[in-house]
C-alpha positions in Angstrom: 12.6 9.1 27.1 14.5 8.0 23.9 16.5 9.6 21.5 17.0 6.8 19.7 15.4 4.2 17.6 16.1 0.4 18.3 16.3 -2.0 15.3 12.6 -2.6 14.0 13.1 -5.5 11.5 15.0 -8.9 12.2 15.8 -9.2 8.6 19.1 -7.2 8.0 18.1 -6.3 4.1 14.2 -4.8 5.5 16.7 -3.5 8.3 18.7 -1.4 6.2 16.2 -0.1 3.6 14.7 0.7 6.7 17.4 2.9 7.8 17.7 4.1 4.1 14.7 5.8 4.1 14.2 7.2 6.7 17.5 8.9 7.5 18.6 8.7 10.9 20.3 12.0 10.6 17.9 13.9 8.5 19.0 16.4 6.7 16.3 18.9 8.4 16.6 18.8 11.9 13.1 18.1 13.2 12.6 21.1 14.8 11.1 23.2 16.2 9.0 19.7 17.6 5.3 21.5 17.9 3.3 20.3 20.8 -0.6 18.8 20.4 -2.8 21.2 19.6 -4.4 23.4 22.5 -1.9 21.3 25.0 0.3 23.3 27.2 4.1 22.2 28.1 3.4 21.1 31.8 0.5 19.2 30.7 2.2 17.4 27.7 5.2 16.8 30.0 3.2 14.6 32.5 1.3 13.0 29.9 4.9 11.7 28.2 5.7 10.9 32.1 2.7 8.5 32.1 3.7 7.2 28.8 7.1 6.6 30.5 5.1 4.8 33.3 3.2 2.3 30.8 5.5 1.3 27.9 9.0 2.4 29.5 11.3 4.8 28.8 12.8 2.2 26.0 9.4 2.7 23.8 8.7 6.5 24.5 10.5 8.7 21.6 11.1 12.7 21.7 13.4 15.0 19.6 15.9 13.1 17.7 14.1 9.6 18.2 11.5 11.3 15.9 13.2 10.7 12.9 11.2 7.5 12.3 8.2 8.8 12.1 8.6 11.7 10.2 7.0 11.5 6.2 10.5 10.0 4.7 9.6 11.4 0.8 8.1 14.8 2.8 8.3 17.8 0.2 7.8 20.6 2.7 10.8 19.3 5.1 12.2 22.4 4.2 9.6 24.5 5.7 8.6 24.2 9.0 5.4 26.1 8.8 4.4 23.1 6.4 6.1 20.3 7.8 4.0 17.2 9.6 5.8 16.6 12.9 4.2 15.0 16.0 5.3 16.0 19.5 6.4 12.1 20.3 5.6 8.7 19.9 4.8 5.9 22.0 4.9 2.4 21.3 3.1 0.3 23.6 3.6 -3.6 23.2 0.2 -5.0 24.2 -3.4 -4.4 24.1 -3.4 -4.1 28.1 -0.6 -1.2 27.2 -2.4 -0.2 24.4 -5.6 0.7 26.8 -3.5 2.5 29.2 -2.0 5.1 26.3 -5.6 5.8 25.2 -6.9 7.2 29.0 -3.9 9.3 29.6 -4.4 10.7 25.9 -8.0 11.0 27.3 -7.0 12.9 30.3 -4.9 15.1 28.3 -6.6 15.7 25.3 -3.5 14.7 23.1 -4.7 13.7 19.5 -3.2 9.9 18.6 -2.0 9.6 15.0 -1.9 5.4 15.4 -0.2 3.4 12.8 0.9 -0.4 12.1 4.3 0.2 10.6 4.7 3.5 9.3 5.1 2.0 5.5 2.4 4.0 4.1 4.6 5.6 1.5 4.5 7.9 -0.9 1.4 9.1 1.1 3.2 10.1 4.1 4.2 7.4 6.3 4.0 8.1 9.7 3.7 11.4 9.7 0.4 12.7 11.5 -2.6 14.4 9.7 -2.9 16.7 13.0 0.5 18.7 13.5 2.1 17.7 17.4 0.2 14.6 17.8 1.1 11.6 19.1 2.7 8.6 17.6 0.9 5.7 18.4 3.2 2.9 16.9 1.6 -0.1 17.1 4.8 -2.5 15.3 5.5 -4.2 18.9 1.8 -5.9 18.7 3.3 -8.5 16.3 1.7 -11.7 17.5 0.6 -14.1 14.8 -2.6 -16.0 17.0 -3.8 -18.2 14.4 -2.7 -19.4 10.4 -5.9 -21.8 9.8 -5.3 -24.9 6.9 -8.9 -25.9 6.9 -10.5 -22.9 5.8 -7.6 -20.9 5.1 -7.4 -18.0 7.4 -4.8 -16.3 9.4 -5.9 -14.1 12.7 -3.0 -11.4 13.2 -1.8 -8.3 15.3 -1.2 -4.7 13.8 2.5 -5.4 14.0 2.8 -8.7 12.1 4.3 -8.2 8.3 3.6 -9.7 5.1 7.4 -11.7 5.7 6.6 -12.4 8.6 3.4 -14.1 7.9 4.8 -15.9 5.1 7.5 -17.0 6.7 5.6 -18.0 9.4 3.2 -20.4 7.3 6.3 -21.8 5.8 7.8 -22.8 9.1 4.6 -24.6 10.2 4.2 -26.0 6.6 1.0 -24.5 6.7 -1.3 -25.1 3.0 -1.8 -21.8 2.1 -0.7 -18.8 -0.1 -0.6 -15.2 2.0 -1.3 -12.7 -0.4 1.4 -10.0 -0.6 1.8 -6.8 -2.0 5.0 -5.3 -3.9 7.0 -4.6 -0.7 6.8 -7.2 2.1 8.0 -4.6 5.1 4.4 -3.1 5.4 1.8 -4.1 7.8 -1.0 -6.9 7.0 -3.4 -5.2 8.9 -2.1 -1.8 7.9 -2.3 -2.4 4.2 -5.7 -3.9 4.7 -7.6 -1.1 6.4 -6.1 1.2 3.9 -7.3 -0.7 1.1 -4.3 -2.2 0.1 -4.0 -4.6 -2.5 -2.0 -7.8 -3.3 -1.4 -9.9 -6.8 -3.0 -13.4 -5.9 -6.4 -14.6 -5.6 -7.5 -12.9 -2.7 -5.4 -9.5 -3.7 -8.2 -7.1 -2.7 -7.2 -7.8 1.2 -10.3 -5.1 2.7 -12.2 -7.9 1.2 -11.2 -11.0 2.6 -11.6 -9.9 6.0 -14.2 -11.6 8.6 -13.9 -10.2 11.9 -11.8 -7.7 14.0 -11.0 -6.7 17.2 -11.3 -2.6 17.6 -10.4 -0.9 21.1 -12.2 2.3 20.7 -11.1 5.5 21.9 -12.3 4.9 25.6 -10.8 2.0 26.0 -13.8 -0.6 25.2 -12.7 -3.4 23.1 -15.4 -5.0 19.9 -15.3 -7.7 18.0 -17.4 -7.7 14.6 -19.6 -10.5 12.7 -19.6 -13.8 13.8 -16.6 -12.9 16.2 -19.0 -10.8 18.5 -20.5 -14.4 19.6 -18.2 -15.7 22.3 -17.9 -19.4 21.0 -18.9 -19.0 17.8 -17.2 -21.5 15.1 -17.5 -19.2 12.3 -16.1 -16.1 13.6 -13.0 -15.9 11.1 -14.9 -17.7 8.4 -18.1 -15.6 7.7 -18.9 -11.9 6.7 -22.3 -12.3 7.9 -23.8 -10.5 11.1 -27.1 -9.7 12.8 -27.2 -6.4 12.6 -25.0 -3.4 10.9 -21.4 -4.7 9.8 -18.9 -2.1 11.7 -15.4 -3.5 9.7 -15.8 -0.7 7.0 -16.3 1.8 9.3 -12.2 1.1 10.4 -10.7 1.2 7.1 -9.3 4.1 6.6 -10.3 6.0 9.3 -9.4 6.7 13.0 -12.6 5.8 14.7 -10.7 3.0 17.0 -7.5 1.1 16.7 -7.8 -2.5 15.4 -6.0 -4.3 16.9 -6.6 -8.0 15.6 -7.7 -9.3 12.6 -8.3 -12.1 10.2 -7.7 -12.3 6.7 -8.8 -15.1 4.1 -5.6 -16.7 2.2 -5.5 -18.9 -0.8 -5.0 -22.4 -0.7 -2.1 -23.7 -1.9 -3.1 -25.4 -5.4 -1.8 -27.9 -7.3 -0.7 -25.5 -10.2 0.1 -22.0 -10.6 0.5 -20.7 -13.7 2.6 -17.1 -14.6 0.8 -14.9 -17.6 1.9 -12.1 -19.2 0.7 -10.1 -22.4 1.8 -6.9 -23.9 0.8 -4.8 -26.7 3.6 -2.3 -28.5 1.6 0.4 -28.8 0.5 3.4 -26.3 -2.8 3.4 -27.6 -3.4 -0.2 -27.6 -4.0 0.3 -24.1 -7.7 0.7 -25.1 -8.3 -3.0 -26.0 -6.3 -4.2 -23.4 -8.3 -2.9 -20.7 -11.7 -3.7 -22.6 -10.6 -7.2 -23.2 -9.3 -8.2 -20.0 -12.2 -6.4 -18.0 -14.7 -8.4 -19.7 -12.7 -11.9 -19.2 -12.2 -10.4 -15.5 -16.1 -9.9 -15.0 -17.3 -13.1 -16.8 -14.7 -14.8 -14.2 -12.5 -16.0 -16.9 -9.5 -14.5 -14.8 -10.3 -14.8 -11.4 -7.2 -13.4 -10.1 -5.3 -9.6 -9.9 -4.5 -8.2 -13.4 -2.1 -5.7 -12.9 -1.1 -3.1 -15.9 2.3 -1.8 -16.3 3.8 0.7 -18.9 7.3 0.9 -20.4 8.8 3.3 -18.5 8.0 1.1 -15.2 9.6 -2.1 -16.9 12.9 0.7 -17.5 12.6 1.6 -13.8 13.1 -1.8 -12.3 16.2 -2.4 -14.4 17.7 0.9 -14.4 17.7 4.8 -14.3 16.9 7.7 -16.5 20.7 7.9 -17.4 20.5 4.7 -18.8 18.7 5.5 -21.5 18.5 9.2 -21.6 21.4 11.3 -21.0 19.3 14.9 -22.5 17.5 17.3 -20.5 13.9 16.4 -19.0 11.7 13.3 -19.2 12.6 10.5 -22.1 10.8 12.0 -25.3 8.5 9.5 -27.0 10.9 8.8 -29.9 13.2 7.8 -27.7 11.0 5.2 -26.0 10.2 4.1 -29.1 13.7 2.8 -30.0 13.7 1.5 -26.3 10.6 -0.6 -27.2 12.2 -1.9 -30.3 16.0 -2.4 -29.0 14.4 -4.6 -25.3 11.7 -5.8 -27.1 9.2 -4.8 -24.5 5.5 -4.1 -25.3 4.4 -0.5 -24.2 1.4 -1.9 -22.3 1.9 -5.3 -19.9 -0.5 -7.7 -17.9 0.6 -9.6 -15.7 -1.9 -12.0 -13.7 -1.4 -15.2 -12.3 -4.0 -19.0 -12.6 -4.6 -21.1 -9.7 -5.5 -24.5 -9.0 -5.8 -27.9 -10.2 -3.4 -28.2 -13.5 -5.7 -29.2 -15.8 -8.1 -26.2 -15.4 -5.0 -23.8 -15.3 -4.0 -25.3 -18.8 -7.7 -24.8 -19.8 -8.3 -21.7 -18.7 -5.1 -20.6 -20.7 -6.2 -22.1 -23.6 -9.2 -19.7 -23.5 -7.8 -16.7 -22.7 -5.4 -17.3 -25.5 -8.6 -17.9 -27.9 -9.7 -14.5 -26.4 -7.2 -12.1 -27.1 -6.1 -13.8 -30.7 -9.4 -12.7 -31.3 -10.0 -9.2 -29.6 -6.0 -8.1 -29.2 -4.1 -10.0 -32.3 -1.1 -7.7 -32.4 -0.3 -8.5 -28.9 1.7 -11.0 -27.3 0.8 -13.7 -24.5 3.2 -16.0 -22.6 2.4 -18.5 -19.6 4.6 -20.6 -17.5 3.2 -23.8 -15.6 4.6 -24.5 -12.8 2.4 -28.2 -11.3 2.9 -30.6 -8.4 3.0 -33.7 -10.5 0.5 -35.4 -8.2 -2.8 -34.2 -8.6 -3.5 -34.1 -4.8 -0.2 -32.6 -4.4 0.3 -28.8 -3.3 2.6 -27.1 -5.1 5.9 -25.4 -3.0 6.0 -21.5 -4.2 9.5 -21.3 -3.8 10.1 -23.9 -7.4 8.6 -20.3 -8.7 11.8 -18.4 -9.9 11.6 -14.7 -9.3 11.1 -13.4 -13.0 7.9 -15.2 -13.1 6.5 -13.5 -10.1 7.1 -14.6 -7.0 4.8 -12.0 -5.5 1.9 -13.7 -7.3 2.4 -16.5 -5.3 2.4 -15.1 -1.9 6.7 -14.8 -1.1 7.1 -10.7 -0.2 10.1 -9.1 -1.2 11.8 -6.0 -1.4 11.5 -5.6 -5.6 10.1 -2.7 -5.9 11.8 -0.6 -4.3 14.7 0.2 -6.7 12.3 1.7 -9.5 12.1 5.2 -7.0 16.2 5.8 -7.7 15.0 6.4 -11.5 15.6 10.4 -11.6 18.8 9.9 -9.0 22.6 10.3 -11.0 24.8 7.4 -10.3 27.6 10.0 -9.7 25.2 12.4 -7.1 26.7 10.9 -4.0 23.9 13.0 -1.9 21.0 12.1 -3.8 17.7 11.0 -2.0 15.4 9.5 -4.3 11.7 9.9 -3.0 8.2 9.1 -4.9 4.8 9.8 -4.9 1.3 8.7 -6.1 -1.7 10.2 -7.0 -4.3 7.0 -7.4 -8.0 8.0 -8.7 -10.4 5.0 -8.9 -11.7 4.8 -12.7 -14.4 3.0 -14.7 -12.3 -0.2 -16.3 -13.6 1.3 -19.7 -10.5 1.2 -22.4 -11.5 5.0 -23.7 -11.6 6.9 -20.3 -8.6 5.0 -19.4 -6.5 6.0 -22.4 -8.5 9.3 -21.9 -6.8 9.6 -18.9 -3.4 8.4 -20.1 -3.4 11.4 -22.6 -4.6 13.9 -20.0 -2.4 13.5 -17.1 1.0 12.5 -19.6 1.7 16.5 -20.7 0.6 16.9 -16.8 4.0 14.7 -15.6 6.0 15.9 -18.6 5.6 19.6 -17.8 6.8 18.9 -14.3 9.8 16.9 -15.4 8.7 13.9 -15.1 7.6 10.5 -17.1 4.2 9.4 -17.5 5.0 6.5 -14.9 1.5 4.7 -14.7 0.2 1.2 -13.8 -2.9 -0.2 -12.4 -4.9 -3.2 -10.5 -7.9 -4.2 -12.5 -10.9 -5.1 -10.5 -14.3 -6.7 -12.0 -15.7 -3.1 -12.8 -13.0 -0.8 -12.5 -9.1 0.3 -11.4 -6.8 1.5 -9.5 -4.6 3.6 -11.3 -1.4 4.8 -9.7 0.3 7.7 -11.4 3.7 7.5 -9.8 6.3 10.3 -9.8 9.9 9.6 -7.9 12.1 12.9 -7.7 15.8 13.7 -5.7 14.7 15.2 -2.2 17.7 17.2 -2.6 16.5 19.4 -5.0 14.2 22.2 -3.6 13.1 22.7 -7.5 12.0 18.8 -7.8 10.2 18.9 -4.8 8.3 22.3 -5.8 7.5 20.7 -9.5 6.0 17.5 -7.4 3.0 19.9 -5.5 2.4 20.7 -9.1 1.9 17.7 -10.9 0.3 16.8 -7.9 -2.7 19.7 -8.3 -2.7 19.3 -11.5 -3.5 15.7 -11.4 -6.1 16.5 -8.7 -7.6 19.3 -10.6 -8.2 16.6 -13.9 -9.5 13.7 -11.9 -12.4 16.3 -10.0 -13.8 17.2 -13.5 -14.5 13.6 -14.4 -15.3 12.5 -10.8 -12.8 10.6 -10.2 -12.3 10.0 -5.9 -9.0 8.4 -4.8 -8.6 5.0 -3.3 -5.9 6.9 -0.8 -4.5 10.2 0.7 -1.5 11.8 1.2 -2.0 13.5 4.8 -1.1 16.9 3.1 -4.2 16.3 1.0 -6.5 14.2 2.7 -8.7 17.1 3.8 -8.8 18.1 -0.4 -9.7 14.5 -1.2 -12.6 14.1 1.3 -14.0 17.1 -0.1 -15.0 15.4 -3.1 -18.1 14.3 -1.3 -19.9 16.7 -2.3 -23.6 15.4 -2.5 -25.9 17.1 -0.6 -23.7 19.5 1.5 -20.9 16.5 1.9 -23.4 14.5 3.4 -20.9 11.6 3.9 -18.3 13.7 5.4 -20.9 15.1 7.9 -21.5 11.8 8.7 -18.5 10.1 9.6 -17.6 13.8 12.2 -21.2 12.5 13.6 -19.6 9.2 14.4 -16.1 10.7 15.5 -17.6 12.8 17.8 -20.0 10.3 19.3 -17.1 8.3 20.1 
């Protein structure tokens, strides 16, 4: 068995904000380590002996190797009564391995918490729902089988990440544009069966999936839609089936572990222009959304429009203390003079056109039209950026990074600064953490500034900003209220539950569900199906039992 964790990223920057995050030497010991529920010590100890016996000792972890897949933001990692902890982990490195794990969980009756790579954040990471389960870490199945240039597709393993995909298709000089979201260490397949989202074309990645390959919890392996047919030509390019479609029923659940899939890309255009448009205002956040939902469901923009406030833009360049050295959140007057001194609007958009140049150029021109009309006290910018051959495909990289390289498909790590916002520059033992609480609203400008107003004095009475942006969809958003604190500070961390329940408490009054759970809250957030008896929930146990 392991106590220690080899490197899991090739890149040294992912490496080390890797490392960064998850503390090799937590400042909580993880103990006491709990064992799986109704498991006894001489059971659990041949079970991690057969473990041993299938991935080797290199890729079994206990004690002190656990520290990677412990929740890295965890508020409760002071109390162990609270804490998420599994019992061990096991990383097996191919499906073969993969199928071995599940019977001697089988024989044991040791609950798998299984996971692509751990980057779920903010919502708990790899720490298990169930308290002493297993860690099934799945980052070693990292085989890219296929990046198609015909009909733009890629067919990947759990393991394989959003850099290396990209940098993969750039090495083969592959055609097409992998959608990425903000951080480039996470799983493809990961953020996709959590209903992750990108900024391109195809940002809503749950639905540019085809097929995938499932091993369910005995072992069997599927494959879904046209994949289920053995020499079938359109198994990666079709969502059609005879019969039930199975994909949905692996998002966001533990029914099986996936462990292919493939995933529709953009094809590399001729042009790609960057867009912006901001508003000064807080309540011009009403037209915006209005505006831009209508030209998002007549298909004027085609691609992600993603929202972002003030205090977001602040966060990316700097922290708190860099604008506000008093006690609590920045006061409204004093974002105010931020606004004018930088410039900034209070409200951006940021979305991205694709495609030949001349109907990038034209569709500008009428989005333009649009908001001069609907949003005149706003304003737009747009950068071209054009192979000057019409049948030429234009190279992502001649797209500098302030006009959104992740629009374009190249992953990064430029997001992650924005979570050091509450942390002094001079508090040498500061741990900067963040969290999210992200209800699913109607793209209607009122209930969106509606909830702006509500959940604002929410943040503010817990010491924090009013940190919000969103993805914009045809019909409605994701909205992420996002709240960074020092996981040093007991206080913060008790002031985070809060805002947390109070958040929770507002968004059940209007029905509002979430598009994701924290595992200290997914139980709460299931229980918002609440139509006949929880019908839904009821369900799903039918299924998970069945299987």
């Amino acid at each position: 068995m392991s106590i220690t964790h080899p490197q899991t990223y090739p890149h040294p920057d992912y490496e080390a904000a890797h490392q960064q995050t998850y503390e090799r030497a937590p400042r909580h010991p993880i103990t006491p380590i709990p064992l799986p529920p109704g498991v006894g010590q001489t059971d659990f100890d041949s079970a991690i002996s057969e473990f041993i016996s299938i991935a080797g000792e290199e890729s079994v972890f206990v004690k002190e190797g656990l520290s990677d897949y412990i929740d890295p933001y965890d508020v409760h990692e002071h109390d162990p009564s609270q804490r998420k902890l599994p019992s061990a982990a096991v990383c097996p490195d191919s499906t073969d391995q993969l199928s071995s794990v599940l019977r001697v969980a089988n024989k044991y009756k040791i609950p798998l918490w299984h996971f692509s790579r751990g980057k779920n954040l903010g919502y708990g990471g790899p720490a298990p729902r169930v308290n002493g389960s297993v860690a099934l870490d799945l980052h070693k199945l990292d085989k890219i089988i296929e990046v198609n240039d015909e009909y733009h597709y890629a067919v990947v393993e759990p393991g394989v990440t959003f850099i290396q995909l990209y940098e993969y298709c750039v090495e083969h000089k592959k055609k097409v544009w992998p959608s990425t979201p903000s951080l480039g260490w996470g799983s493809v397949i990961g953020n996709t069966v959590d209903r992750g989202m990108g900024f391109g074309m195809n940002y809503t990645h749950h639905q540019c999936v085809a097929g995938i390959e499932v091993m369910l919890p005995d072992g069997d392996v599927v494959r879904t839609g046209q994949w289920g047919i053995s020499s079938s030509p359109s198994a990666f390019l079709s969502k059609f089936t005879f019969g039930p479609s199975l994909e949905g029923l692996f998002f966001q659940s533990n029914l099986g572990v996936v462990t292919k899939m493939s995933l529709w890309l953009t094809p590399q255009p001729q042009a790609y222009m960057c867009c912006s448009f901001s508003m000064p205002l807080f309540t011009d956040l009403e037209v915006m959304v209005d505006v831009f939902g209508e030209m998002k469901r007549n298909g004027t923009v085609q691609s992600c429009v993603w929202f972002t406030s003030l205090i977001e833009t602040l966060c990316i360049m700097g922290r708190r203390e860099d604008y506000w050295t008093g006690e609590g959140p920045v006061p409204d007057w004093r974002l105010e003079e931020l606004r004018q001194e930088t410039g900034f609007g209070h409200w951006y958009a940021r979305w991205g056109l694709y495609g030949p140049k001349r109907i990038v150029e034209a569709q500008f021109e009428e989005i333009k039209s649009v908001l001069a009309r609907r949003a005149p006290t706003g304003t737009i910018a747009g950068n071209l950026y054009a192979h000057p051959e019409e049948d030429g495909r234009l190279d992502a990289t001649t797209v500098p990074d302030q006009d959104g390289q992740m629009f374009v498909g190249i992953p990064s790590l430029w997001s992650l600064p924005l979570i050091n916002w509450p942390i002094s520059k001079g508090k040498k033992d500061g741990k900067a953490a963040h969290g999210d609480y992200a209800p699913v609203i109607p793209s209607n400008g009122k209930l969106l500034m509606e909830w702006m107003e509500v959940s604002k004095p929410i943040c503010e009475a817990n010491g924090v900003e009013l940190m919000a942006d969103f993805f914009m969809h045809e019909r409605h958003v994701v909205l992420m209220n996002m709240f960074t604190w020092d996981q040093t500070d007991k206080t913060q961390k008790e002031k985070m539950e809060r805002l947390y329940y109070g958040l929770y408490e507002e968004a059940k009054k209007r029905g509002y569900g979430m598009y994701r759970g924290h595992v200290n809250h997914m139980d709460l957030i299931a229980n918002l199906n609440d139509f006949n008896n929880h019908a839904y929930n009821r369900f799903v146990e039918k299924i998970k039992v069945s299987l």
